[in-house]
LONUBA-202769 format. One record per residue: residue in one letter; x, y, z of N, C-alpha, C, O in turn. Coordinates in steps of 0.1 Angstrom, whole numbers, padded with zeros to 4 digits, always signed. Each point is the difference from the previous one (the first is absolute). Layout:
# residues N
aXYZXYZXYZXYZ;...
This chain:
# residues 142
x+0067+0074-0143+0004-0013-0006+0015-0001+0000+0007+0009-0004;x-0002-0020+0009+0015-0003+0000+0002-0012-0010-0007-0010+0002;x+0015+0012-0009+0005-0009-0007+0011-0008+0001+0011+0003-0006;x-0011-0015+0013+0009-0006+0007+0012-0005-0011-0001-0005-0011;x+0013+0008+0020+0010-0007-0010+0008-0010+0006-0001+0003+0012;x+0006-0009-0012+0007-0011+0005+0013-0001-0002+0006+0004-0009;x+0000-0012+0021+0009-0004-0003+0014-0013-0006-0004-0011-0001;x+0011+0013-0001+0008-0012-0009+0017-0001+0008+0009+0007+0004;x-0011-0019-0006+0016-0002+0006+0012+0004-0012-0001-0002-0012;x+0012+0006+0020+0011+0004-0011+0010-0013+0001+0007-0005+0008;x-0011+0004-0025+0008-0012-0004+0009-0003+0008+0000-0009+0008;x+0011+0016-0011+0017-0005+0002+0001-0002+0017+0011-0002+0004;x-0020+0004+0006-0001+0003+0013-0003-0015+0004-0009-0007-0004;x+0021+0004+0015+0006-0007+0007-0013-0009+0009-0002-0013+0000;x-0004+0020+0005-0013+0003+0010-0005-0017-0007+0001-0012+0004;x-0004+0018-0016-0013-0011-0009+0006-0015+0000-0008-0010-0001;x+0017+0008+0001+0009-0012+0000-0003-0015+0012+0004-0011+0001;x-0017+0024+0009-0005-0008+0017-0012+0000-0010-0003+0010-0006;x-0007-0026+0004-0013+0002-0006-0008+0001+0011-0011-0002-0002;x+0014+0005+0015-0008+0001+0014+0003+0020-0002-0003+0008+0009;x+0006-0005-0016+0003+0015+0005-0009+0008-0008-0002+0011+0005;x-0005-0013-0017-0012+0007-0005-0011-0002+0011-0007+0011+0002;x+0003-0023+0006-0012+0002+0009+0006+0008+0013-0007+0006+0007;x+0020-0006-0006+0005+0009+0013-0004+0014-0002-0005+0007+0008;x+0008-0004-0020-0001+0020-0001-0015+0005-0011-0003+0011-0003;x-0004-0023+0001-0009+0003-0012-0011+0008+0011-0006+0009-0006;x+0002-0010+0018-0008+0010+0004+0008+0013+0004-0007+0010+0000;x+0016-0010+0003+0008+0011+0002+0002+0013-0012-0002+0012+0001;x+0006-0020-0010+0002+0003-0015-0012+0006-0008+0001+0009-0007;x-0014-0017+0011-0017+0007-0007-0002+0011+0013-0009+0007-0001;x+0015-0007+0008-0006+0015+0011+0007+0008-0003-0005+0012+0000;x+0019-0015-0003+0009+0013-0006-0007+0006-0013-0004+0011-0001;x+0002-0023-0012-0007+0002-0014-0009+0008+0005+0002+0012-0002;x-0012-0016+0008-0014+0008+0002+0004+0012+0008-0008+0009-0004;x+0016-0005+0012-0003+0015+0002+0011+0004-0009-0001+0013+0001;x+0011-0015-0011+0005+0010-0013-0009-0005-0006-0001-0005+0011;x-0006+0002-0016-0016+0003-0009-0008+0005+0002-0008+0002-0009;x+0005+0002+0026-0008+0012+0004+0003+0012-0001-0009+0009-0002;x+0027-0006+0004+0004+0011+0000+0004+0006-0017+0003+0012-0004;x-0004-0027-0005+0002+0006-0015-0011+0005-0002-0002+0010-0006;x-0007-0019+0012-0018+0001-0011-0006+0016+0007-0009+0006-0006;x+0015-0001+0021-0002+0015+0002+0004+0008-0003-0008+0009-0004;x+0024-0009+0005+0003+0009-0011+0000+0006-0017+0001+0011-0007;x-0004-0024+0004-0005+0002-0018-0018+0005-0002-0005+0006-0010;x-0002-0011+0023-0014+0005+0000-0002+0015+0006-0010+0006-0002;x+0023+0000+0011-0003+0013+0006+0003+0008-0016-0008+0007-0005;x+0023-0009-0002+0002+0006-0013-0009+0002-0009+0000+0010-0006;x-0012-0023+0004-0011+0004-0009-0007+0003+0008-0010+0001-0007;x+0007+0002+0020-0008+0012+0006+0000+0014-0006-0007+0007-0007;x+0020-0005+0014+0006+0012-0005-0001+0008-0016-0001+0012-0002;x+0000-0024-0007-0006+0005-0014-0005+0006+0001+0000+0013+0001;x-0012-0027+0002-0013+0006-0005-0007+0012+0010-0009+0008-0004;x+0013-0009+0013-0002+0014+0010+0003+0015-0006-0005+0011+0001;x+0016-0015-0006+0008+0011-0012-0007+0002-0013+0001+0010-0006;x-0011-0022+0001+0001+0002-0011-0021+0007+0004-0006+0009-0006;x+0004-0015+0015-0018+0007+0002+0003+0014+0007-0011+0006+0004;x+0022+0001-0002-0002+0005+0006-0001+0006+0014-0005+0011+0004;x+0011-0022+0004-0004-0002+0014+0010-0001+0006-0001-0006+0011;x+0015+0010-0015+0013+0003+0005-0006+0013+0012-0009+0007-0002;x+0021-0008+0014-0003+0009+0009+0009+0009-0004+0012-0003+0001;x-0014+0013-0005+0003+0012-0010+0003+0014+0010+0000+0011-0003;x+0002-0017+0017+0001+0010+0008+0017+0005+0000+0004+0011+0005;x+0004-0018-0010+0015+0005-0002+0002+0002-0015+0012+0001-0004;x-0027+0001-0006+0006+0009-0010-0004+0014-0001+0001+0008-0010;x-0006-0005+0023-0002+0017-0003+0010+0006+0012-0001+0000+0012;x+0009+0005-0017+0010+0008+0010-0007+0009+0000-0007+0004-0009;x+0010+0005+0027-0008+0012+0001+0004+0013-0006+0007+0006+0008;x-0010+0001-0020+0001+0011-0008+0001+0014+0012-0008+0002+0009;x+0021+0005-0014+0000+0012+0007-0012+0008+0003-0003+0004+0011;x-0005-0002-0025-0010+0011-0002-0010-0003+0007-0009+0008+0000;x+0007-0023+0012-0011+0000+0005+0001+0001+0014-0010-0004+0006;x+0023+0012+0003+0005+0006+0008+0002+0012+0004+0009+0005-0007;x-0012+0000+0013+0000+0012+0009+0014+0004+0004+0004+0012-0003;x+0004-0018+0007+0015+0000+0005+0008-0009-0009-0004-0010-0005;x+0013+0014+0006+0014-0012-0005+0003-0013+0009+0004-0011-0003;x-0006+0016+0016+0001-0006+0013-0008-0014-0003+0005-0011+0002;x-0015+0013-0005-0015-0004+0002+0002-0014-0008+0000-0012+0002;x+0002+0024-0019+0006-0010-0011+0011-0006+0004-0004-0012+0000;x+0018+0013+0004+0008-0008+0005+0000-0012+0006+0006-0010-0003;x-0014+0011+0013-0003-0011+0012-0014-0010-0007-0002-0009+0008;x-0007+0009-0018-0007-0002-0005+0009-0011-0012-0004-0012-0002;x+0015+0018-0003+0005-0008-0009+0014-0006+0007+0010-0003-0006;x-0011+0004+0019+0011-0011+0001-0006-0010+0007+0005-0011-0002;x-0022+0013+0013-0007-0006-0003-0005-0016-0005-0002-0012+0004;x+0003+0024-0020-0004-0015-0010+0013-0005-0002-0001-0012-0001;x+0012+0016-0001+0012-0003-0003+0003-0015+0012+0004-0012-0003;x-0006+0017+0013+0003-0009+0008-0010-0013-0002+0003-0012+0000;x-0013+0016-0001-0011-0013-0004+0000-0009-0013-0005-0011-0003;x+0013+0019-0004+0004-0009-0013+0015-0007+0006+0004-0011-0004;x+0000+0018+0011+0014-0011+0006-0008-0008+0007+0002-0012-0005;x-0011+0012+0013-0002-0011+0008-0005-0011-0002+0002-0010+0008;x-0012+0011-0023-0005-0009-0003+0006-0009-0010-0004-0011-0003;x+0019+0020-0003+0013-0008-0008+0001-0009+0010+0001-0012-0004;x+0000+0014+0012+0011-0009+0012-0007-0009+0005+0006-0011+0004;x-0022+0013-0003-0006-0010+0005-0004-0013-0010-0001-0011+0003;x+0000+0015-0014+0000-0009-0011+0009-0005-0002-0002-0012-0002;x+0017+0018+0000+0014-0006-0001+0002-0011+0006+0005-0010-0005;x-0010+0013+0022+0004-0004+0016-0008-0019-0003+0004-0011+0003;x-0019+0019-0012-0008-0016-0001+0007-0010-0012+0001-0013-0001;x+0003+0022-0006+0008-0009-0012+0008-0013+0001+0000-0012-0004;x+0011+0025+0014+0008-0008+0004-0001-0011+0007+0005-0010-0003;x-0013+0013+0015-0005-0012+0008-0007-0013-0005+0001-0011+0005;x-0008+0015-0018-0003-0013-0008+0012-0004-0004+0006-0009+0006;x-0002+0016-0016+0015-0007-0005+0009-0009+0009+0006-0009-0004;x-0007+0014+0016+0009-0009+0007-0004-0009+0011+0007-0004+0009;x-0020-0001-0010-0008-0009+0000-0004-0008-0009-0005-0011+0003;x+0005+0014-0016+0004-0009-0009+0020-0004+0000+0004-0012-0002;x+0001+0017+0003+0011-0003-0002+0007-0013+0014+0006-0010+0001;x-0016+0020+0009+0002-0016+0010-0008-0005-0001-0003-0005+0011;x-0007+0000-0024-0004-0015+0000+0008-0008-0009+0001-0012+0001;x+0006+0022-0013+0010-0008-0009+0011-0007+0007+0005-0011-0002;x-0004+0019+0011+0018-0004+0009-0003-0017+0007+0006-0010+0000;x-0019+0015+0007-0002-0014+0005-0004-0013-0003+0001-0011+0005;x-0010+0019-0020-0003-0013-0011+0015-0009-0005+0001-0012-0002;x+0012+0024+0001+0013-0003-0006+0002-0008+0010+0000-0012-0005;x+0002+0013+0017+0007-0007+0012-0009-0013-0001+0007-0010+0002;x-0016+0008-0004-0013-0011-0001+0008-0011-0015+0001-0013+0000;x+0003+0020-0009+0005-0007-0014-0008+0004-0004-0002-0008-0009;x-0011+0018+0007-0009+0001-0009+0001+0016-0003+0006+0009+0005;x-0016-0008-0017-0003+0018-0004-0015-0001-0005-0006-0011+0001;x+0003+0019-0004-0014+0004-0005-0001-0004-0012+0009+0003-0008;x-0020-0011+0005+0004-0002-0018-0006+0015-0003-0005+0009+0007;x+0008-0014-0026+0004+0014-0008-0019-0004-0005-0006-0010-0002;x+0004+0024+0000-0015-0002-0009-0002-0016-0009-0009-0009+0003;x+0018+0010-0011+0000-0010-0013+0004-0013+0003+0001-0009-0009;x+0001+0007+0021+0002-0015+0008-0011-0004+0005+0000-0012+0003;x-0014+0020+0000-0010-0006+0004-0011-0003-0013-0011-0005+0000;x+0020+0012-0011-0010-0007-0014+0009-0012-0004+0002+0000-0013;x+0003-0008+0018+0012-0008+0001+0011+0001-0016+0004-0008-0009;x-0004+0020+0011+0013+0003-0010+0013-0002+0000+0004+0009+0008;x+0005-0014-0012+0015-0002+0002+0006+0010+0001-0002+0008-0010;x+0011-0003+0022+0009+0010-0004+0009+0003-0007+0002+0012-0001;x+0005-0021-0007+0007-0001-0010-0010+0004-0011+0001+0012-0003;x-0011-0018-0004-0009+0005-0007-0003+0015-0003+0000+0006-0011;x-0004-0002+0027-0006+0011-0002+0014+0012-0003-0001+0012-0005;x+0013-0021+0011+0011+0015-0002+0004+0000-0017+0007+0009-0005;x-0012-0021-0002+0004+0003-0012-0011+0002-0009+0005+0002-0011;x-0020+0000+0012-0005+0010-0002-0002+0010+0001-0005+0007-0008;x+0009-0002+0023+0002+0013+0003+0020+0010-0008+0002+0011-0004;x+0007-0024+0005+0007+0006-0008+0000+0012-0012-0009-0001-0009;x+0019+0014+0009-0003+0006-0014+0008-0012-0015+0010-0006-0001;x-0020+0007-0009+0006-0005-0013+0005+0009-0005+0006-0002-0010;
């Protein structure tokens, strides 16, 4: 399930000033919206994967048992056994990292080009048509 967010033009932006230029970029602008809301609504749905995978039990538990000396014959044996896994816990940092990143910066080039557009992503509390002003002075500390 994706949960579409949309986007909003930024006020003070020059762009908005042409009333022919919301129909110029408005499909452009929902194709950008719709894939950072595929790539938000994946990423926040792989994280509560990961919970609850953690929380039933069904984490892959293969990089919490390092190989114990006592169940080796040689040191050699053991050595190469625990670098091994050593190296497999590197690889799979890197490959996770490697995907991170790659989202991040595919969201970050749809912000850049929504910016270049005069637009951004609205915020959660703009699609419950909340004022931003409002909401920063409820969210203010008293």
């Amino acid at each position: 399930m994706t949960i579409f967010r949309s986007w909003t033009p930024i006020d003070d932006d020059p762009h908005w000033e042409d009333e022919a230029y919301y129909d110029s970029v408005k499909p452009q602008a929902d194709a950008l919206a719709r894939a950072w809301s595929q790539l938000a609504t994946k990423r926040e749905q792989d994280g509560f994967a990961r919970r609850r995978a953690w929380e039933d039990g069904e984490y892959d538990d293969r990089f919490d048992c390092p190989p114990e000396r006592r169940h080796y014959d040689s040191d050699e044996e053991f050595e190469r056994e625990a670098a091994e896994h050593d190296a497999a816990i590197a690889a799979a940092d890197a490959a996770r990292k490697l995907a991170d990143e790659l989202e991040q910066a595919q969201i970050d080039l749809i912000e850049t080009k929504l910016s270049e557009l005069g637009a951004r992503m609205m915020r959660p509390y703009e699609h419950w048509n909340e004022d931003e002003r409002l909401v920063a002075y409820m969210e203010r500390d008293r």
